[in-house]
C-alpha positions as CSV (number, residue, x, y, z in Angstrom):
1,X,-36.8,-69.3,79.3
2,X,-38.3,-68.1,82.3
3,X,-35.3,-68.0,84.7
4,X,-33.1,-65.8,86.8
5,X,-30.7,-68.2,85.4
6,X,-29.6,-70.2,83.5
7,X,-27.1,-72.1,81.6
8,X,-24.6,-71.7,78.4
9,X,-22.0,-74.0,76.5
10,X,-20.8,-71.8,74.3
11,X,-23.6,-70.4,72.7
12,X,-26.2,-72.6,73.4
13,X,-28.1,-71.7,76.5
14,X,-29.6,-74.4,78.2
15,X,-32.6,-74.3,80.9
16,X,-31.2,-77.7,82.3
17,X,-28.1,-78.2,84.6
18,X,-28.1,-81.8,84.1
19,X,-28.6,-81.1,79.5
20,X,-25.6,-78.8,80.1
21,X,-23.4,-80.7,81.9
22,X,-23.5,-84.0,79.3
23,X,-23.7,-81.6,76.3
24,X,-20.3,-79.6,77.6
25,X,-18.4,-83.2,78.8
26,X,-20.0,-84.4,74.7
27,X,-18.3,-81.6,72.9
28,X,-15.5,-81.1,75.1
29,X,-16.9,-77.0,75.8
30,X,-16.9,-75.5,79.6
31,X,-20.3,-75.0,80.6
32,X,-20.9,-71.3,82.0
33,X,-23.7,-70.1,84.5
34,X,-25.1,-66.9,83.5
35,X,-27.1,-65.5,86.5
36,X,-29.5,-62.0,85.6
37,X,-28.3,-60.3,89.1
38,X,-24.9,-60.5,88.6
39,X,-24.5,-57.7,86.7
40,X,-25.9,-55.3,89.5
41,X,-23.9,-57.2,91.7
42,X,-20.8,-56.5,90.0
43,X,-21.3,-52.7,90.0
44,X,-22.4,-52.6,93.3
45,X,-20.1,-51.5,96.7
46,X,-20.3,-54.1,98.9
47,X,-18.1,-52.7,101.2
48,X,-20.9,-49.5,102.7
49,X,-23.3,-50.9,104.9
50,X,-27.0,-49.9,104.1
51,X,-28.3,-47.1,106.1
52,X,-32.0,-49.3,107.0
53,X,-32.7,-52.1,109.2
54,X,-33.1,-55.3,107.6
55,X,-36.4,-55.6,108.6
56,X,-37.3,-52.0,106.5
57,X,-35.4,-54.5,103.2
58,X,-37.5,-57.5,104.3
59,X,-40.8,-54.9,103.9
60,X,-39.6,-53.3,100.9
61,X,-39.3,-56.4,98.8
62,X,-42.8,-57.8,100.2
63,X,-44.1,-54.9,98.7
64,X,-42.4,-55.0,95.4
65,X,-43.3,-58.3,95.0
66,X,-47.2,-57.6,95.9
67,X,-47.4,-54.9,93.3
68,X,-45.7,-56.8,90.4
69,X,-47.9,-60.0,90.8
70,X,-52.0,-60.5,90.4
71,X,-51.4,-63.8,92.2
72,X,-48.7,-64.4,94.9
73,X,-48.4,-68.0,96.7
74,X,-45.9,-68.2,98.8
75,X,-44.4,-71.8,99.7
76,X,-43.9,-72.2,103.2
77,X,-42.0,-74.2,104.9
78,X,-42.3,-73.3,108.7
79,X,-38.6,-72.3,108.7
80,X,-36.9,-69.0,109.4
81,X,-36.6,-68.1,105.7
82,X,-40.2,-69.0,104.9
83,X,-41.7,-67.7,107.9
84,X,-39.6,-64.3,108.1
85,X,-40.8,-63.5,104.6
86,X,-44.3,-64.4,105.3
87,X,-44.6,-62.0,108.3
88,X,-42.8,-59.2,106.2
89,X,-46.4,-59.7,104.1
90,X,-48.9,-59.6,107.3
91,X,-47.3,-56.6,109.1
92,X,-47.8,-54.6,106.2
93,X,-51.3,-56.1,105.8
94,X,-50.1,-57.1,102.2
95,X,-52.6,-59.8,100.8
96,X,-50.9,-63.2,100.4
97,X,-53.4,-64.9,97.8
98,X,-52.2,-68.8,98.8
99,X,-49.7,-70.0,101.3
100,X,-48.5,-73.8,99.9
101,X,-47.5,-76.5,102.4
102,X,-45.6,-80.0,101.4
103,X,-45.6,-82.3,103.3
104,X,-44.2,-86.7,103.3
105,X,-46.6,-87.7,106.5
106,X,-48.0,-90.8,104.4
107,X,-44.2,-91.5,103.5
108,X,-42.4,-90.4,106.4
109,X,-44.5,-90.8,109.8
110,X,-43.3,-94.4,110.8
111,X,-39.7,-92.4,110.7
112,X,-40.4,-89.4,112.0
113,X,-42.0,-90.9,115.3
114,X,-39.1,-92.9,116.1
115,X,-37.1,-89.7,116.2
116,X,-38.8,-87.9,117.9
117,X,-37.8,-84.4,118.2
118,X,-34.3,-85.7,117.0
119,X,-32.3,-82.8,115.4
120,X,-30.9,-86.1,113.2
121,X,-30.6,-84.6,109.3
122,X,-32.6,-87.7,108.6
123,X,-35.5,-86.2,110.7
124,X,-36.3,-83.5,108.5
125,X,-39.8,-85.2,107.6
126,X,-40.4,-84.2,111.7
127,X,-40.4,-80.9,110.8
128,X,-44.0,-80.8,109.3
129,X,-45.7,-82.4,112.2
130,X,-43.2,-80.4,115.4
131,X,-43.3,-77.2,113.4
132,X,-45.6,-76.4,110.7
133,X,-49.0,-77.4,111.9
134,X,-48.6,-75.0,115.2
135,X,-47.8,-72.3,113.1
136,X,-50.8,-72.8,110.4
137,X,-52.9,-73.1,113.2
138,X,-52.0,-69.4,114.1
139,X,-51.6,-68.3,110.4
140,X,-55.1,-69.3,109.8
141,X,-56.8,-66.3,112.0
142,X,-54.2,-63.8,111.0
143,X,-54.8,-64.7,107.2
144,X,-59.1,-64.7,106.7
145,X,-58.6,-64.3,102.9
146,X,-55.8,-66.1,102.1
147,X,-56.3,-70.0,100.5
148,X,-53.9,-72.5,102.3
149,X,-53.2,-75.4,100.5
150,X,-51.8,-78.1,102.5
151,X,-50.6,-81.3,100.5
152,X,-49.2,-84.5,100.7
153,X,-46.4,-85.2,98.3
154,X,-45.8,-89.1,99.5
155,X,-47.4,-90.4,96.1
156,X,-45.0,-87.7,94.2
157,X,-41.9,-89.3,95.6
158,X,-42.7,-92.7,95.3
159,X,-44.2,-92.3,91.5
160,X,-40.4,-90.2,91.3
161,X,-38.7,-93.1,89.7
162,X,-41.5,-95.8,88.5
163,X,-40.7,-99.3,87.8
164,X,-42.0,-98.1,84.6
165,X,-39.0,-95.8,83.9
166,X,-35.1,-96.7,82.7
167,X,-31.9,-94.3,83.7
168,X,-33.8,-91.5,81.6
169,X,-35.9,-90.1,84.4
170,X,-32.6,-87.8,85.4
171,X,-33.8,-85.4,82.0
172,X,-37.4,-85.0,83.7
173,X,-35.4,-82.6,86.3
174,X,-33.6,-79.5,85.3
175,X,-31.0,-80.1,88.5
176,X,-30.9,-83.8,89.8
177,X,-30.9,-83.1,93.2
178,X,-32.0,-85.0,96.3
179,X,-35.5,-86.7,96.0
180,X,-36.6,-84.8,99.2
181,X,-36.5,-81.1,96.6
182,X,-39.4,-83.9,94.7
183,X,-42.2,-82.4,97.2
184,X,-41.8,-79.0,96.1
185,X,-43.2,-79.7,92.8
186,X,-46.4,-77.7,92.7
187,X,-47.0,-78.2,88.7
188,X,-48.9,-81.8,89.4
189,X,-51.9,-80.1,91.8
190,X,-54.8,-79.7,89.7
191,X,-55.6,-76.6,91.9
192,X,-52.3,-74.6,91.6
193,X,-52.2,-75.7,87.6
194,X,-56.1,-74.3,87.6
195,X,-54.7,-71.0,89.2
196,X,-52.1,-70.7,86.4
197,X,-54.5,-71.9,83.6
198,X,-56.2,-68.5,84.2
199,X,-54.0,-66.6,82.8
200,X,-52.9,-64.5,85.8
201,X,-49.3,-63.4,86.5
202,X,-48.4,-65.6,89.3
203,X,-45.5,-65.2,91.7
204,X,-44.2,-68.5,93.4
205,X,-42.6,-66.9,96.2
206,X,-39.7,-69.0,97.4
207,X,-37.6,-68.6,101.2
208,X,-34.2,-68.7,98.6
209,X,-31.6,-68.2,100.7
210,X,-29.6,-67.8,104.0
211,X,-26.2,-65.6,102.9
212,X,-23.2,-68.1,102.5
213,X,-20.5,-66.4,103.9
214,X,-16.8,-66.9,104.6
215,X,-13.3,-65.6,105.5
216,X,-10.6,-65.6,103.3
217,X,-7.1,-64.6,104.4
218,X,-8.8,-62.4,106.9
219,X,-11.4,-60.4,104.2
220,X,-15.4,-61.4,105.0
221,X,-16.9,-62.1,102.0
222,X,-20.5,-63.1,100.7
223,X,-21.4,-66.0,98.0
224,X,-24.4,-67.2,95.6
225,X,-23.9,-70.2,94.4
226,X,-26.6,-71.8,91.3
227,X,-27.1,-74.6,93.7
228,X,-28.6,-73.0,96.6
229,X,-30.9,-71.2,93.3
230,X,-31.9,-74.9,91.9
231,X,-32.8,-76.7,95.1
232,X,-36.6,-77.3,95.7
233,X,-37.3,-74.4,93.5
234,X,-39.8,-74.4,90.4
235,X,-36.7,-74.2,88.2
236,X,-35.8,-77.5,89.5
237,X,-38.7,-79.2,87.5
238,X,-40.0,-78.9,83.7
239,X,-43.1,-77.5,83.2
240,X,-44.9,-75.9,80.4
241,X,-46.4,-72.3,82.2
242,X,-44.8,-69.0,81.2
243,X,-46.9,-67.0,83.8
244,X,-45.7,-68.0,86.7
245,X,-42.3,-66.5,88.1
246,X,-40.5,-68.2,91.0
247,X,-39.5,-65.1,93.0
248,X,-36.8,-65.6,95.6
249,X,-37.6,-63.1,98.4
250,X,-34.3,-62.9,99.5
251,X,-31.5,-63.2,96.4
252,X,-32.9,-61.2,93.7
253,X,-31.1,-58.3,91.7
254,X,-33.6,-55.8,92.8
255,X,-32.5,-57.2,96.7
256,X,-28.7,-56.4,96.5
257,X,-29.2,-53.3,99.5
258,X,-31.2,-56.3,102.1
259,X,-28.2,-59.0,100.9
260,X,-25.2,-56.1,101.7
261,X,-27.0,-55.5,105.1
262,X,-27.2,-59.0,105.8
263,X,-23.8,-59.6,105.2
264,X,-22.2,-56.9,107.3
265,X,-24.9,-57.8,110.4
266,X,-22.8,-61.4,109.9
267,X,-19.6,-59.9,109.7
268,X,-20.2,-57.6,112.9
269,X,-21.2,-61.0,115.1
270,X,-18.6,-62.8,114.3
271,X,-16.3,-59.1,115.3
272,X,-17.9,-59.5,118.2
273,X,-17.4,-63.0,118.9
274,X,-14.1,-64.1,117.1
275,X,-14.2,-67.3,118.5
276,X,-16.8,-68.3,115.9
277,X,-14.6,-67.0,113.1
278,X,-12.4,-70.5,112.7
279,X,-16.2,-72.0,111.5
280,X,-16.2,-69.0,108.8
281,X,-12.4,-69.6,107.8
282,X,-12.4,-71.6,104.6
283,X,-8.4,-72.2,104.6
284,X,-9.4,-73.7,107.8
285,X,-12.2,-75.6,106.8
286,X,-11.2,-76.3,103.3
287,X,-13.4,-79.0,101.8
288,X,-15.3,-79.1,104.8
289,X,-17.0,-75.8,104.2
290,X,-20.3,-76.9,102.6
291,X,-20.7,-79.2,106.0
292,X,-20.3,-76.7,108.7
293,X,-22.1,-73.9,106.7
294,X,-25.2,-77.0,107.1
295,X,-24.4,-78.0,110.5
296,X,-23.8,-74.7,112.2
297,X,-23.6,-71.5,109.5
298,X,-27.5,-71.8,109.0
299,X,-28.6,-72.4,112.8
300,X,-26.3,-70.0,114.1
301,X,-27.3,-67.1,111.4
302,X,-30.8,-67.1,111.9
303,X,-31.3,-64.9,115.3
304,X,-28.7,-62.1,113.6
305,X,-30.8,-61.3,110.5
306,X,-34.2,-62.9,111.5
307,X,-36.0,-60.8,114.2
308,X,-38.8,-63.0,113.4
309,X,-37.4,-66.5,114.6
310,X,-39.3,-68.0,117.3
311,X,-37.1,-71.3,118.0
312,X,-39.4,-73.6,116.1
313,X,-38.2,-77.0,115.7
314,X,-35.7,-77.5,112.6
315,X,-33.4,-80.6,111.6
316,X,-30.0,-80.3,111.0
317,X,-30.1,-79.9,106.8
318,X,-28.5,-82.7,104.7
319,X,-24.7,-82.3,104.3
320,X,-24.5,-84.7,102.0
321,X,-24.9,-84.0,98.0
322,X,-27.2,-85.5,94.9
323,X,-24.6,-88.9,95.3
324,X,-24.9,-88.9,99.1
325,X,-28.1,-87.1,100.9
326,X,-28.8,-88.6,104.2
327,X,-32.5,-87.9,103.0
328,X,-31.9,-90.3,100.2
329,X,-30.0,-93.2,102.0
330,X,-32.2,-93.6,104.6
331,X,-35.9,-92.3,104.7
332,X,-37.2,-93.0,101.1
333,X,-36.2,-96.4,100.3
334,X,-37.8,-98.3,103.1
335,X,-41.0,-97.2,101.0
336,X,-40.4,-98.2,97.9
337,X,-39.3,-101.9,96.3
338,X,-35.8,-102.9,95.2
339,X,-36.8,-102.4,91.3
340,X,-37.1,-98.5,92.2
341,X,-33.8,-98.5,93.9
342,X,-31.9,-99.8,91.2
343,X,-33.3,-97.5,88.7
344,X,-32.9,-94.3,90.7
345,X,-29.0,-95.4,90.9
346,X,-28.6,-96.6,87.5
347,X,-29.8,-93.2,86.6
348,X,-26.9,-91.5,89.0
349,X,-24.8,-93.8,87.2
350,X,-25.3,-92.4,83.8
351,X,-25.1,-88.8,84.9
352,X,-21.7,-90.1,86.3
353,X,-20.4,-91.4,82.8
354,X,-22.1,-88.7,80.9
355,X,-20.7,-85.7,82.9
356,X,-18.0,-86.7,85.2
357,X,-16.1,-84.1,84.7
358,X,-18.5,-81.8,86.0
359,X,-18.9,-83.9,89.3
360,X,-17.3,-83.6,92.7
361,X,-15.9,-86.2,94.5
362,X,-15.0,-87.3,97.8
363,X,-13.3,-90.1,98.6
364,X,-13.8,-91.4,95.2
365,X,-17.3,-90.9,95.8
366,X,-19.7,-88.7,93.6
367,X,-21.2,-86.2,95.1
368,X,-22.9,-83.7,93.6
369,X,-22.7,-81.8,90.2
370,X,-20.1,-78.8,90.0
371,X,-21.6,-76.0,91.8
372,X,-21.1,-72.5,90.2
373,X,-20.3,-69.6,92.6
374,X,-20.0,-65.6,92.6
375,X,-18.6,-63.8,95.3
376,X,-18.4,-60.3,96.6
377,X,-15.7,-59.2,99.5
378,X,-17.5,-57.2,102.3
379,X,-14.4,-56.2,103.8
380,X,-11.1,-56.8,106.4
381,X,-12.4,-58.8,109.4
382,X,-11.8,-57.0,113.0
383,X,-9.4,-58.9,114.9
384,X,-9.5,-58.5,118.6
């Protein structure tokens, strides 16, 4: 295995969420996410702030990954993650060998242009058209020697469950999440598998993730969950190259000084404005946590550790979960014929009877597998 994590039921390890899951609810075993950073994490204070500005972290880890790699591509997405960690590479004048685009336009335009600039979850497939072409256009002069691949995944999500194909297709994904994370699977482009077919060490540099953050009985403290890890990654999808690393720029073990800083930047915002700390408190918020972190934890985070942000459109993400994604309701299906349909539910269905036990519900309703979390407390929240 070629993971910063993975999974184990007892002592089988297993590359696959979903294998995990139905082998742990078939022998009656937990299932246990082992995650490589954790043990730095464990020994580290979280408490200190680091000494640097995050943008100095942002640098330092641009540079680590340059040296380490013969190849990097990073996959960009036109969002504050993607495009923070890009710039930390061109103000350094650190050579980015490819910068990957996916896009839906074939799929999704119809959709898009009804909503206009709506901030509707739904019109995420906006974001492509609103937001990343501007930016490439600008990328393009400040990047000479870089290779931009720009692609259109429309034909990857509708060949994503085939008429062809029974409840089985949930095994071709190692996490089955939302058919949207579909477009970020690089290992069908006859270029990118040509770059890894020469035998070079390739990074796949990925914008993985915003801090999750909360407060508990008045104690800030930061989270990293296997889900955020899985979603639209490489790791999310089997493939059969053991050169290419998905690096995430921003949750890494080598990382754990830029993730401490970022954390206490949060925590000093919300001292300074404790009126936003009832949308951190998770006694508050209980189940309703995973929602507001969507709806207003990510928007509202990215001016206080971003100095890069330029206000670039961005939908609302999905609050919903593998079960229930807005993305999945709505956009997808009024491509594809009712014989798709019933196969990509009647394989949701078999995950449900194969590994309930592992699955959240709502309602009654599935939503998404069990997500796995470590957390580290950053310290007493100021109360004014």
């Amino acid at each position: 295995m070629n993971r910063s994590s993975y999974y184990k039921v007892g002592r089988i390890p297993f590359d696959s969420k979903v294998e995990a899951c139905i082998f742990s609810q078939k022998v009656n075993k937990p299932i246990e996410w082992v995650y490589d950073a954790k043990e730095v994490f464990d020994k580290y204070d979280w408490s200190v702030e680091p000494l640097f500005s995050l943008d100095y972290y942002y640098d330092k880890r641009a540079r680590e990954i340059r040296e380490k790699y013969d190849y990097v591509a990073i996959t960009y997405s036109g969002g504050a993650d993607s495009h923070n960690m890009l710039l930390s590479f061109i103000r350094q004048d650190l050579l980015v060998d490819e910068i990957l685009v996916a896009h839906i336009s074939e799929l999704s335009d119809k959709r898009a242009q009804a909503l206009g600039d709506s901030s509707d979850p739904t019109n995420i497939v906006a974001e492509h058209r609103l937001n990343v072409i501007p930016k490439l256009r600008d990328l393009r002069g400040k990047l000479p020697n870089t290779k931009f691949t720009v692609v259109d995944m429309s034909d990857r999500v509708l060949d994503f469950v085939s008429t062809k194909r029974e409840e089985d297709w949930i095994y071709d994904y190692k996490d089955v999440s939302p058919i949207w994370n579909v477009t970020r699977d690089w290992f069908h482009i006859p270029e990118f598998k040509n770059t890894l077919d020469s035998g070079k060490r390739v990074a796949l540099v990925m914008g993985s993730e915003k801090p999750r953050m909360a407060i508990v009985d008045g104690s800030v403290y930061t989270m990293f969950t296997d889900t955020a890890l899985l979603m639209g990654t490489p790791d999310s999808f089997k493939h059969q190259y053991t050169n290419v690393v998905a690096e995430y720029f921003y949750w890494d073990k080598t990382t754990v000084d830029m993730l401490c800083k970022q954390a206490h930047e949060i925590k000093r915002q919300l001292e300074l404005n404790p009126s936003l700390q009832r949308l951190w408190d998770k006694n508050l918020l209980g189940d309703s946590y995973n929602d507001v972190y969507r709806t207003y934890h990510e928007r509202m985070m990215i001016p206080w550790i971003y100095t890069t942000w330029d206000n670039g459109f961005q939908a609302v993400k999905s609050k919903g979960g593998t079960w229930t994604s807005e993305y999945d309701s709505l956009w997808w299906k009024d491509s594809v014929d009712s014989k798709q349909v019933e196969i990509f539910n009647r394989g949701l269905k078999y995950l449900e009877e194969q590994a309930n036990h592992l699955i959240l519900y709502k309602d009654g309703v599935p939503q998404r597998l069990r997500t796995f979390m470590i957390q580290y407390k950053i310290g007493s929240i100021a109360q004014r």
